[in-house]
C-alpha positions as CSV (number, residue, x, y, z in Angstrom):
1,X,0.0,0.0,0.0
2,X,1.6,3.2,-1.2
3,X,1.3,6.6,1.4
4,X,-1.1,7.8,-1.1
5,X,-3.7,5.2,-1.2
6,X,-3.0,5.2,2.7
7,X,-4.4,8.7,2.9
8,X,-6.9,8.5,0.6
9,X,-8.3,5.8,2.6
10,X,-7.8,7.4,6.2
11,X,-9.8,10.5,4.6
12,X,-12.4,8.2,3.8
13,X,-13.0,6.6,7.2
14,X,-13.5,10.1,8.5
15,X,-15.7,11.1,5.6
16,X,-17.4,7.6,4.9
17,X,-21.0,8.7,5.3
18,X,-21.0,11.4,3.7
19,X,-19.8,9.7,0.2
20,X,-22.1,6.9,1.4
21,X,-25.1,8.9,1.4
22,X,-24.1,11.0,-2.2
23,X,-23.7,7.8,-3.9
24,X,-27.0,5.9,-2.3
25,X,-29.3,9.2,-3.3
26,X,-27.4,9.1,-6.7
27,X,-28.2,5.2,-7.0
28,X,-31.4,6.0,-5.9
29,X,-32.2,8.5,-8.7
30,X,-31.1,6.6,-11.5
31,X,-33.5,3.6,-9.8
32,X,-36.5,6.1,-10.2
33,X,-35.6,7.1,-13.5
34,X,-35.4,3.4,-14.8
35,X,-38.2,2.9,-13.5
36,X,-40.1,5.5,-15.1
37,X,-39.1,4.7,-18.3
38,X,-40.1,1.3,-17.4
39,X,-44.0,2.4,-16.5
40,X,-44.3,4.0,-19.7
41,X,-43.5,1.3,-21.5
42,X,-46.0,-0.4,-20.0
43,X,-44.5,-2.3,-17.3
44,X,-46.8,-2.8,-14.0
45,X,-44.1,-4.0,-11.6
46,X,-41.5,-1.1,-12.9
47,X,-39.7,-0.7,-9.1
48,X,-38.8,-4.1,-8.8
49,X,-37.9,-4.4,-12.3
50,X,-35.6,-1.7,-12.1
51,X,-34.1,-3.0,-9.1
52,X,-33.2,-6.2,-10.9
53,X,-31.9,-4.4,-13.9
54,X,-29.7,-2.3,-11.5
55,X,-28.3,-5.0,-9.8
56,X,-26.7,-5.7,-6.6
57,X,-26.6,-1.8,-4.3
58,X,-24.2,-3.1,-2.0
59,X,-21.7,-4.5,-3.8
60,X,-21.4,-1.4,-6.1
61,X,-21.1,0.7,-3.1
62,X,-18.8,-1.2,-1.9
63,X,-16.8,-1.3,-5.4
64,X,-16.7,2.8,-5.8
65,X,-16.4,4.0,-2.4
66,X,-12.5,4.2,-2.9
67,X,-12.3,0.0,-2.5
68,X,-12.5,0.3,1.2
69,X,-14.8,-2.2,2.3
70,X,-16.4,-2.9,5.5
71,X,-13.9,-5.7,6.7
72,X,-10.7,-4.0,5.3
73,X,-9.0,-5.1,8.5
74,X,-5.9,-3.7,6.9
75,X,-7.2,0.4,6.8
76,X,-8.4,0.0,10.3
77,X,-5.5,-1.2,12.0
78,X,-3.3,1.4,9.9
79,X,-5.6,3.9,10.9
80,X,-5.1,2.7,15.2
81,X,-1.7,2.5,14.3
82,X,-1.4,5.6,13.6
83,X,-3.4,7.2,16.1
84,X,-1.1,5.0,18.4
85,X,1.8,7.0,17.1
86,X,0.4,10.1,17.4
87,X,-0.8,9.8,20.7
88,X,2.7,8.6,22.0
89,X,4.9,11.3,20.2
90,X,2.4,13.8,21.8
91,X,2.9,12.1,25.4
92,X,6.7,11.9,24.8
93,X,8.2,14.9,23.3
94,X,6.8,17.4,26.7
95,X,8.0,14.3,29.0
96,X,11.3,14.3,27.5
97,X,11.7,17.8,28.1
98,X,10.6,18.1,31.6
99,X,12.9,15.3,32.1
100,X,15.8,17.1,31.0
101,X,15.0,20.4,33.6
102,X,16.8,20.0,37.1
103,X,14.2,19.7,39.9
104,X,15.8,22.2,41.9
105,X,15.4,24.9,39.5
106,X,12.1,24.0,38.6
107,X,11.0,24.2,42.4
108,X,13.1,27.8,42.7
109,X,10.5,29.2,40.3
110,X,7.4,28.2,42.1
């Protein structure tokens, strides 16, 4: 996994329902629209219809939303990982430098 595909997936985690919700009303609106062409040609049972001719929703949300899918174990545990990073850099860097003061001069201040 290259460091851009990495980001682009940690964006999507934090942006995940959002793009979820664009795609589904988009998915949604070409349903209706197949469907009305499908009632004027007749067809009684247009919704379902066009549900069949559209074809599986959750696999081809899966597919487009940037290949990230909901047991990409992977993206997760990069994502923790890098929190856990994060998290320890900020903890270490101000306890490394009040490490380095000499108590005594520290107390003198207060």
């Amino acid at each position: 996994m290259t460091a851009r595909e990495f980001k682009r997936r940690l964006l999507f985690l934090f942006h995940k329902n959002r793009l979820a919700r664009d795609l589904e009303d988009e998915m949604q609106l070409h349903l209706d629209l197949r469907a009305r062409k499908l009632r004027s040609q007749g067809l009684t049972d247009a919704t379902h219809a066009a549900q069949r001719q559209f074809g599986n929703r959750t696999a081809l949300l899966e597919s487009m939303l940037f290949q990230v899918h909901r047991h990409d174990a992977w993206t997760y545990l990069a994502s923790v990982a890098l929190l856990a990073v994060v998290s320890l850099a900020a903890s270490l860097i101000p306890a490394s430098r009040g490490a380095k003061v000499d108590p005594m001069e520290a107390l003198r201040y207060e």
